[in-house]
C-alpha positions as CSV (number, residue, x, y, z in Angstrom):
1,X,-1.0,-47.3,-10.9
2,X,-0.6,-47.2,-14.8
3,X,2.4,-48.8,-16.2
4,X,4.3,-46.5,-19.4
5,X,6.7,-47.8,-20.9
6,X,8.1,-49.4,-17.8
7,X,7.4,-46.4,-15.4
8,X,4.7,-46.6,-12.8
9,X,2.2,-43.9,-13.0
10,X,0.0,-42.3,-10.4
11,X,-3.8,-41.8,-10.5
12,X,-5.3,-38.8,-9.3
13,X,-6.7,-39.8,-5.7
14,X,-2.6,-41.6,-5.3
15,X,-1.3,-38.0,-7.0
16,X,-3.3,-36.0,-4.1
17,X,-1.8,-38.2,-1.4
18,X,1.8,-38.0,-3.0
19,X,1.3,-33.9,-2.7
20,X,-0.1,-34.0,0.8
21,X,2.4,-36.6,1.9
22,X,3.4,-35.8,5.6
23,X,6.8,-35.6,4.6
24,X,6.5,-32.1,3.1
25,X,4.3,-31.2,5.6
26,X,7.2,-28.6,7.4
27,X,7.1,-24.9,7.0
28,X,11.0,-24.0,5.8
29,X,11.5,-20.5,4.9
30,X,13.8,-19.4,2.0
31,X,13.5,-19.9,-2.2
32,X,16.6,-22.4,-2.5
33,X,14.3,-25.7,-3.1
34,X,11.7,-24.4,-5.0
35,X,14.8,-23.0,-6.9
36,X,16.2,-26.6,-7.5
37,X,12.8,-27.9,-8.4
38,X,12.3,-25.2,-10.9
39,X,15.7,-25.3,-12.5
40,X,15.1,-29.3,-12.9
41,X,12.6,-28.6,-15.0
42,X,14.1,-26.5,-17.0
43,X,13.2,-23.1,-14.9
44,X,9.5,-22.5,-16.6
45,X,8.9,-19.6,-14.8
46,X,11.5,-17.5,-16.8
47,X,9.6,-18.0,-20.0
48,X,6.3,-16.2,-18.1
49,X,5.3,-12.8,-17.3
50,X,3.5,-12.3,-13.9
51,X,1.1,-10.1,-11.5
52,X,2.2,-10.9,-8.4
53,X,-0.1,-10.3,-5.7
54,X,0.2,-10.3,-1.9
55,X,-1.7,-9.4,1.3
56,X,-3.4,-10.3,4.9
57,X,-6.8,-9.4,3.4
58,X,-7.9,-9.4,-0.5
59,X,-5.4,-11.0,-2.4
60,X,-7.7,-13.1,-3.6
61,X,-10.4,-11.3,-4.9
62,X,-8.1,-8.8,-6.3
63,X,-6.3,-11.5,-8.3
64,X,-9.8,-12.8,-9.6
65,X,-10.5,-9.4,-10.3
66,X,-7.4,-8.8,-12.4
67,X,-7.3,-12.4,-13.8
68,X,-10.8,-11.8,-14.9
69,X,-10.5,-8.4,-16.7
70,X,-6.9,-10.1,-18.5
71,X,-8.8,-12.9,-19.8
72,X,-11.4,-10.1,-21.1
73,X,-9.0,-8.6,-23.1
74,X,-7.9,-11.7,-25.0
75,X,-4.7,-12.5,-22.9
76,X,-4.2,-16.6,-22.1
77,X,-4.4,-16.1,-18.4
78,X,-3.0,-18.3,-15.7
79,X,-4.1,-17.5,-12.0
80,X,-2.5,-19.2,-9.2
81,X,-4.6,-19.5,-5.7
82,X,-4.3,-20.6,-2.0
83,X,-6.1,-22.3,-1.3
84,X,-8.6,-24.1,-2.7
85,X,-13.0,-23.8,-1.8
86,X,-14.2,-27.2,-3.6
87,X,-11.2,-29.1,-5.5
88,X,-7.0,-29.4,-5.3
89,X,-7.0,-28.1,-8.8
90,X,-8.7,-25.3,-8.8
91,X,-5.3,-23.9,-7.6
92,X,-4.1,-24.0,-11.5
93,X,-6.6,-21.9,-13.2
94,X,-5.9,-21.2,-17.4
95,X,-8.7,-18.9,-18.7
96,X,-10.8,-19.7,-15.6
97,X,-10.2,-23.7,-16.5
98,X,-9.2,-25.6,-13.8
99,X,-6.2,-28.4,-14.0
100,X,-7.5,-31.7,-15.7
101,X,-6.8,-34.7,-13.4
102,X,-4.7,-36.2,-16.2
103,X,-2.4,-33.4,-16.3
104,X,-1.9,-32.9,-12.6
105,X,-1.1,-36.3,-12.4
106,X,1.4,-35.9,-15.3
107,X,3.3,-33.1,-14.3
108,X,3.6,-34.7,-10.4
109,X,4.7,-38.0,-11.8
110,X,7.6,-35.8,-13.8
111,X,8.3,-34.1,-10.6
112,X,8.3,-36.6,-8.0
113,X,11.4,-38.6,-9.0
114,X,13.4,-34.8,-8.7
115,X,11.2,-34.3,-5.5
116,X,12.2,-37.8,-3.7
117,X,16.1,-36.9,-4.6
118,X,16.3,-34.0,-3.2
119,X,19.1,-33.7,-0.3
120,X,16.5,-31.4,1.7
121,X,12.9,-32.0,0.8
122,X,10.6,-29.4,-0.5
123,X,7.6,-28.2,1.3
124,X,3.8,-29.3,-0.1
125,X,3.3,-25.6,-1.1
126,X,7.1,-25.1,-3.3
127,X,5.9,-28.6,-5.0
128,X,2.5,-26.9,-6.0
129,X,4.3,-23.4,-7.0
130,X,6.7,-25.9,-9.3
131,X,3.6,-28.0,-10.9
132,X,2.0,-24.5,-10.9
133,X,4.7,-22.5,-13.3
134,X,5.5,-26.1,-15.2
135,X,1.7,-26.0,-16.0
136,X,1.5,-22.3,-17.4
137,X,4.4,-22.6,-19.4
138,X,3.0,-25.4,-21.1
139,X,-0.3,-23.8,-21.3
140,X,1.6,-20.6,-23.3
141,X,0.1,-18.5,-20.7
142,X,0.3,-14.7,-21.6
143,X,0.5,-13.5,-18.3
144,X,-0.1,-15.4,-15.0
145,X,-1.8,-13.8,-11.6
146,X,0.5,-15.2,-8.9
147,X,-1.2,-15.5,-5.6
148,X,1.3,-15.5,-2.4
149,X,0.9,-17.9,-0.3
150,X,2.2,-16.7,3.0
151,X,4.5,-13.6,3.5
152,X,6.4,-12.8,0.2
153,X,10.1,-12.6,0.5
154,X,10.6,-15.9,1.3
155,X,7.6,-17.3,-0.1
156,X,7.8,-20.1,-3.1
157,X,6.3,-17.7,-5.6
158,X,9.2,-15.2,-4.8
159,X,11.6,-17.2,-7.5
160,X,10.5,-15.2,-10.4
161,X,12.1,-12.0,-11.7
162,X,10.6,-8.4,-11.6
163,X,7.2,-9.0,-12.1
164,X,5.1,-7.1,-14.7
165,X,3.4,-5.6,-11.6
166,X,3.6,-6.1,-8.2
167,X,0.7,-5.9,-5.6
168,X,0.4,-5.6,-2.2
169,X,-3.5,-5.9,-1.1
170,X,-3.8,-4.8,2.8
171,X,-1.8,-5.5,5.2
172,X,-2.8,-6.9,9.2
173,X,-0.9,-9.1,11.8
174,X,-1.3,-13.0,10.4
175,X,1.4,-15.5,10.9
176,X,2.9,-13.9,13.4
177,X,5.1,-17.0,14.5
178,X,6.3,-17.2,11.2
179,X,6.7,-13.4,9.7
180,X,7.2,-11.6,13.2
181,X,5.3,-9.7,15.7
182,X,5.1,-6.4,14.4
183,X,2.2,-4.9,12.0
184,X,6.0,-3.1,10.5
185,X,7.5,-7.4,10.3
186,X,4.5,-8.4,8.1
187,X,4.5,-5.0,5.7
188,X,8.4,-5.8,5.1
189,X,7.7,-9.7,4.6
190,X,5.1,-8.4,2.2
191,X,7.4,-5.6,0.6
192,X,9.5,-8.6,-0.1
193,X,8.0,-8.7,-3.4
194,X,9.4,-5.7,-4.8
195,X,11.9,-6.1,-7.3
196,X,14.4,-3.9,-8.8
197,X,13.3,-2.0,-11.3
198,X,9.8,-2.8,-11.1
199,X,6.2,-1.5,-11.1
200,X,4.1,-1.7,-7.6
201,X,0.2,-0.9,-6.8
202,X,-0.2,-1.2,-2.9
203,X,-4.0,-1.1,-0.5
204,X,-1.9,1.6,1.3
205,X,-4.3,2.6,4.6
206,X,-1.8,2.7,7.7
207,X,1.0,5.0,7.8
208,X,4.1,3.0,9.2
209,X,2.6,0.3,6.5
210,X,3.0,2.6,3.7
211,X,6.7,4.0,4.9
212,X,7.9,0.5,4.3
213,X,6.4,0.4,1.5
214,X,8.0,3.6,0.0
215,X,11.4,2.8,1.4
216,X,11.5,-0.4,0.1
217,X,10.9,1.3,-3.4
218,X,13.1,3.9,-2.8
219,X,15.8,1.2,-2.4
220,X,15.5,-1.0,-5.2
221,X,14.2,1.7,-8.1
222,X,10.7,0.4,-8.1
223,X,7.7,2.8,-8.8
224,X,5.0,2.4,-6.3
225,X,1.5,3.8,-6.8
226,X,-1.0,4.0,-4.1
227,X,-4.9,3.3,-4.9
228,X,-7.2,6.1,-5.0
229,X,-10.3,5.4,-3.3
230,X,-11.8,8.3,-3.6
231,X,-12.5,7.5,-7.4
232,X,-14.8,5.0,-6.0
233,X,-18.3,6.8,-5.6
234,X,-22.1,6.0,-5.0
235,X,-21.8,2.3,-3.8
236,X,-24.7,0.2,-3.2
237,X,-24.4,-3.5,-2.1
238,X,-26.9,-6.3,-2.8
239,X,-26.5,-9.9,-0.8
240,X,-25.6,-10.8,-4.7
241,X,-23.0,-8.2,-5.8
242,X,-21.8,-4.5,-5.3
243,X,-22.2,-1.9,-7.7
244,X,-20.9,1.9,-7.7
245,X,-19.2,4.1,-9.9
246,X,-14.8,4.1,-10.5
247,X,-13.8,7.5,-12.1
248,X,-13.2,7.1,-15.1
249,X,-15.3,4.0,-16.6
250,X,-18.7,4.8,-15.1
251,X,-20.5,2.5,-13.1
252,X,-19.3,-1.2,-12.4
253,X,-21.1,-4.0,-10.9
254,X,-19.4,-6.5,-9.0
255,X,-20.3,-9.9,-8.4
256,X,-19.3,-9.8,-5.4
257,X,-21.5,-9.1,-2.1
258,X,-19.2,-7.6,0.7
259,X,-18.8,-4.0,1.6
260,X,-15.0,-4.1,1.0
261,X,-15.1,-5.3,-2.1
262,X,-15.2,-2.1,-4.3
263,X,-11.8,-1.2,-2.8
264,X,-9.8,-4.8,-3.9
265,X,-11.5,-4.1,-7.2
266,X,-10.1,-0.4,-7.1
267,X,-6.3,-2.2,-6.4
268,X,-6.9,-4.8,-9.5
269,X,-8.1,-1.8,-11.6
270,X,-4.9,0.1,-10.5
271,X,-2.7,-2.6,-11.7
272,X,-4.4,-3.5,-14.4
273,X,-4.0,0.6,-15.4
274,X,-0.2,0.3,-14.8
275,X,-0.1,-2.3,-17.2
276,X,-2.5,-0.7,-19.6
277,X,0.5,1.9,-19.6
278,X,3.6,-0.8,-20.2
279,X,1.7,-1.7,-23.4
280,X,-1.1,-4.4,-22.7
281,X,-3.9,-3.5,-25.1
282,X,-6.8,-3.3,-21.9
283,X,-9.6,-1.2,-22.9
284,X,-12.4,0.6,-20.4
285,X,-14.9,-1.6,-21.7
286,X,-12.5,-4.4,-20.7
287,X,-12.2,-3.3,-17.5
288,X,-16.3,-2.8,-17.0
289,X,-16.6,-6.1,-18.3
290,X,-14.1,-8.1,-17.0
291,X,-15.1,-7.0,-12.9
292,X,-18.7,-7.6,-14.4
293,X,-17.8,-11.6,-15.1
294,X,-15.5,-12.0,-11.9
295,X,-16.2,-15.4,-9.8
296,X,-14.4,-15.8,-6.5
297,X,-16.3,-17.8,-4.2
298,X,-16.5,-18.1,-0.7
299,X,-16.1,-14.5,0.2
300,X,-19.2,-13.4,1.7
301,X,-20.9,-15.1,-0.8
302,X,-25.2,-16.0,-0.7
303,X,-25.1,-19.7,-0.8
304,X,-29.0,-19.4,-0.7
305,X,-32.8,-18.0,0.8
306,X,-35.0,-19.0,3.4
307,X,-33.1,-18.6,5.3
308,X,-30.4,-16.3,4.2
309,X,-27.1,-18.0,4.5
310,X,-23.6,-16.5,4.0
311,X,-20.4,-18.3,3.5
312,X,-17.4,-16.1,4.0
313,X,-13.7,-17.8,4.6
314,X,-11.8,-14.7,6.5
315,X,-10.2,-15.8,9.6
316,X,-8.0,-13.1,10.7
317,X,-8.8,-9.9,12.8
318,X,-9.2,-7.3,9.7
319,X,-11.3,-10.0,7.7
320,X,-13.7,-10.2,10.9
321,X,-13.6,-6.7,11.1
322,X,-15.0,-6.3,7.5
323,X,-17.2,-9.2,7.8
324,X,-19.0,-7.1,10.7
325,X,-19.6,-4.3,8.4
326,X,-21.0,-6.2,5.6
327,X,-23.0,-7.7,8.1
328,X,-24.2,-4.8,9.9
329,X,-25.2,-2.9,6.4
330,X,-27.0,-6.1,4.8
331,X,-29.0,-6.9,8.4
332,X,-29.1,-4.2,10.7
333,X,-30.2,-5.1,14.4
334,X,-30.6,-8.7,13.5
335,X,-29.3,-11.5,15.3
336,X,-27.1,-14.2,13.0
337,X,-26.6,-18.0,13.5
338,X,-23.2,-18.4,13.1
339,X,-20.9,-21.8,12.2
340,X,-17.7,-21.2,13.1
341,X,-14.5,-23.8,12.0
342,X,-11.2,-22.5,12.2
343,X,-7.1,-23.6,12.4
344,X,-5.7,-24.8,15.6
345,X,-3.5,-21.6,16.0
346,X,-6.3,-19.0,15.4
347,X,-6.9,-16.5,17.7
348,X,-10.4,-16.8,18.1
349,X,-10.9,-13.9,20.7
350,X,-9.9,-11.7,18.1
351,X,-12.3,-13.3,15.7
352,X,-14.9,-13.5,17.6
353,X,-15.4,-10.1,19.2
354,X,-16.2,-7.9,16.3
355,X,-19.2,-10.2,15.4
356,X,-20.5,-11.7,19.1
357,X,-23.0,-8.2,19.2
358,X,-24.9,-10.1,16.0
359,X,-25.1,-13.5,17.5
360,X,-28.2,-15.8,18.0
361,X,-26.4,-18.6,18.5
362,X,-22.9,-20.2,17.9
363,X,-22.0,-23.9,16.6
364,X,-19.0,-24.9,16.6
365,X,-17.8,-27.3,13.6
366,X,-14.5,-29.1,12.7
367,X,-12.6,-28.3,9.2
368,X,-11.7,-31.4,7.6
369,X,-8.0,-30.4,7.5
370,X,-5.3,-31.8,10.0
371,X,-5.0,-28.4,11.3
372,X,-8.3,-28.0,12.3
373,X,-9.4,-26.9,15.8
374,X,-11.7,-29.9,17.7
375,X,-15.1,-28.9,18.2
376,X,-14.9,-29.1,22.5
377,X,-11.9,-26.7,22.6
378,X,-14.0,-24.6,19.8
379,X,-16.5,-24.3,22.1
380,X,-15.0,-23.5,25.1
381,X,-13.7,-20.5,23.7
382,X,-17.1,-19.6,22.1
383,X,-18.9,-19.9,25.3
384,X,-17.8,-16.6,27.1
385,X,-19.5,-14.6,24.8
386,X,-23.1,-14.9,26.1
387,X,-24.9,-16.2,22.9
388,X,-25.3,-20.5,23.2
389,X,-22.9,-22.7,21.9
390,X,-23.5,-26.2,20.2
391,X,-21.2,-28.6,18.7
392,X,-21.9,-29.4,15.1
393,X,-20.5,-33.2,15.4
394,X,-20.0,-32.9,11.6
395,X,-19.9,-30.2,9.4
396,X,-22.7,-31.3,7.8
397,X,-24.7,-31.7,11.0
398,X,-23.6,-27.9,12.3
399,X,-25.3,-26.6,9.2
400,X,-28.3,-28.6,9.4
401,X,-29.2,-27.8,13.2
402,X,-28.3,-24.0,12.2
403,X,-31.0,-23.6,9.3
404,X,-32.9,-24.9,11.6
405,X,-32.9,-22.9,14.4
406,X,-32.5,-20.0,12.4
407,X,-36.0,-20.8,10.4
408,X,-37.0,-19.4,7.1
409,X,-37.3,-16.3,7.9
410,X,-33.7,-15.8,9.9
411,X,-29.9,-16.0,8.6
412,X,-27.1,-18.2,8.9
413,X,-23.2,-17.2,8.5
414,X,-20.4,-19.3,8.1
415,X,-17.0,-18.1,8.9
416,X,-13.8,-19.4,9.7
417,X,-10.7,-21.0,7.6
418,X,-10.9,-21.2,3.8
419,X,-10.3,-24.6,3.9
420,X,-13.6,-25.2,5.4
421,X,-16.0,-23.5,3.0
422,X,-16.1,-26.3,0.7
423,X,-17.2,-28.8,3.3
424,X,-19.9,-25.8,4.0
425,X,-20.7,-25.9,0.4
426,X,-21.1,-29.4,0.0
427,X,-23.2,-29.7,3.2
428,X,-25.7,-27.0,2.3
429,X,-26.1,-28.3,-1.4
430,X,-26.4,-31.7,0.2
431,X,-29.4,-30.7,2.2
432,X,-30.6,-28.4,-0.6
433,X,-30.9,-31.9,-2.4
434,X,-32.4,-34.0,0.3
435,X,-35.6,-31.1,0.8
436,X,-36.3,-31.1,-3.0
């Protein structure tokens, strides 16, 4: 540690382990510590304005989208992500900038003595949220893109006030434990983001989803809008990007590859229109250009050729369930190597299913998180589903012997937990490297 002026300082690597400290490792519902920590320090979040986005399914690339198109039109943008692909602070994104190390270590060292006091301790993700809005406010963010981390009424990021708009991305069963057992339980945790008064752009799609959406409105004065996908016209998808035309601005490309990505860009572009019609100065060709620089990896994303490989972090039943398309449009009738590396509590019958009619071949690898499945029990529910399973004994080893089996000419996909595409990353650049 450094020593300022009498007060012991963290490094980065002992800052990391301070945040991921076991001791804020439980899952506590409700807003009234991450309302202590906040008001501590002297209740940053008050002097921001936010997009606040939620969702099962494409939160994230619709907050990249919207982050991306904000930045375009010369608004200091913060964007706030769970979780991370590569590195802890890419979480804490300014103008696409991640955190420096020296300032993530700052702002923990002036949290953790208010941290450590507190009567009931805070959970890892409210101590992020807090370093999160400390860090914008400092930055003079114009506007930050607030990510949800799980639910939404009694999520973290739920402290602020009426956002300047308020998303809600689709909407399946996840975190059922947690949010209930209902399709009807998530879409009120999710509505839970609605705040008087306010402006609100939702996926829409199911019915009984969208009648607690409009209820929810109804009862707190809120004006929700629904996306119109029908503006969306003459897509074509590449294993780099997706282009098509959006009535009004022409035609957009996207760099990004899935099939369902035109429809989280049409929910940013809906947002961003309702604030194009508070008073944000956002032009079309802000809009065409902004979706045109997004970067939001990890999401059926072409890590490389020969053979074609795909990392895509969805884990959940209506992620799989798009995953299958893209991959039935980009390969038909060919037969994928998967890696598969998921969370203990994952149902992986329900993951597994929509895509076992493309497998070659299965291996099972181990996310480097606590959380993580092991490999044996992995396998053993891989195996009933006719295509061979192997054990990747590191993650690094599962993509090895799948590039191999699969041969030049063949494709690889990874799937499973976000928290494992950056060891996939890292593997497949590291053997990139080692064949050069």
């Amino acid at each position: 540690m450094n020593n300022v002026r009498g007060i012991d300082l963290m490094g980065y690597t002992e800052t990391l382990e301070y945040i991921h400290n076991v001791k804020w490792q439980a899952v506590k519902p409700g807003l009234s510590r991450t309302r202590e920590l906040l008001a501590a320090l002297g209740n940053p979040e008050q002097g921001l304005k936010f997009v606040h986005v939620a969702g099962t399914n494409g939160k994230g690339s619709t907050a990249a989208c919207i982050s991306s198109v904000l930045r375009k039109a010369g608004y200091r943008t913060g964007l706030y992500i769970s979780p991370y692909i590569i590195r802890f602070n890419e979480r804490f994104q300014v103008d696409g900038a991640h955190i420096a190390d020296d300032e993530l270590v700052r702002l923990t060292d002036e949290i953790r003595p208010i941290a450590d006091a507190m009567a009931e301790p805070p959970t890892e993700f409210e101590l992020i949220t807090a370093i999160a809005m400390k860090h914008f406010y400092n930055q003079k963010c114009d506007i930050v893109v607030l990510e949800v981390g799980m639910g939404g009424e009694l999520d973290s990021t739920n402290v602020i006030d009426t956002p300047e708009v308020a998303v809600i991305t689709t909407i399946s069963l996840e975190h059922v434990k947690e949010l209930g057992p209902e399709i009807t339980d998530i879409a009120r945790a999710k509505a839970g983001i609605i705040k008087a008064g306010g402006d609100v752009v939702v996926y829409g799609g199911l019915p009984e989803v969208e009648e607690v959406f409009e209820r929810t409105c109804r009862e707190k004065g809120a004006r929700l809008q629904k996306t119109d996908f029908s503006r969306i016209s003459r897509p074509v998808h590449t294993l780099e990007h997706s282009r098509f035309d959006f009535a009004p601005y022409g035609e957009i490309t996207l760099p990004l590859a899935g099939t369902y990505q035109p429809r989280n860009a049409a929910v940013a572009v809906t947002a961003l229109e309702v604030l194009r019609a508070k008073g944000y100065a956002i032009s079309d060709a802000d809009i065409v250009d902004g979706l045109a620089a997004v970067n939001w990896p990890g999401r059926f994303e072409l890590l490389g050729r020969d053979p074609v490989f795909i990392l895509d972090g969805t884990h959940n039943p209506e992620g799989i369930e798009a995953t299958a398309a893209s991959l039935k449009s980009h390969f038909p009738g060919r037969k994928i190597v998967f890696i598969i590396g998921v969370m203990a509590d994952k149902d992986v019958d329900s993951m597994i299913a929509p895509i076992a009619v493309f497998a070659d071949a299965f291996y099972a690898v181990r996310p480097d998180y606590p959380r993580a499945m092991n490999t044996q029990t992995l396998a053993n529910k891989l195996s009933p589903y006719g295509a061979p399973v192997f054990i990747g004994e590191t993650v690094a080893s599962g993509v090895n012997e799948a590039i191999d089996r699969a041969g030049a000419d063949g494709i690889v996909c990874a799937i499973g937990s976000l928290y494992f595409s950056g060891d996939i990353r890292s593997a497949y650049e590291g053997r990139a490297r080692s064949h050069n």
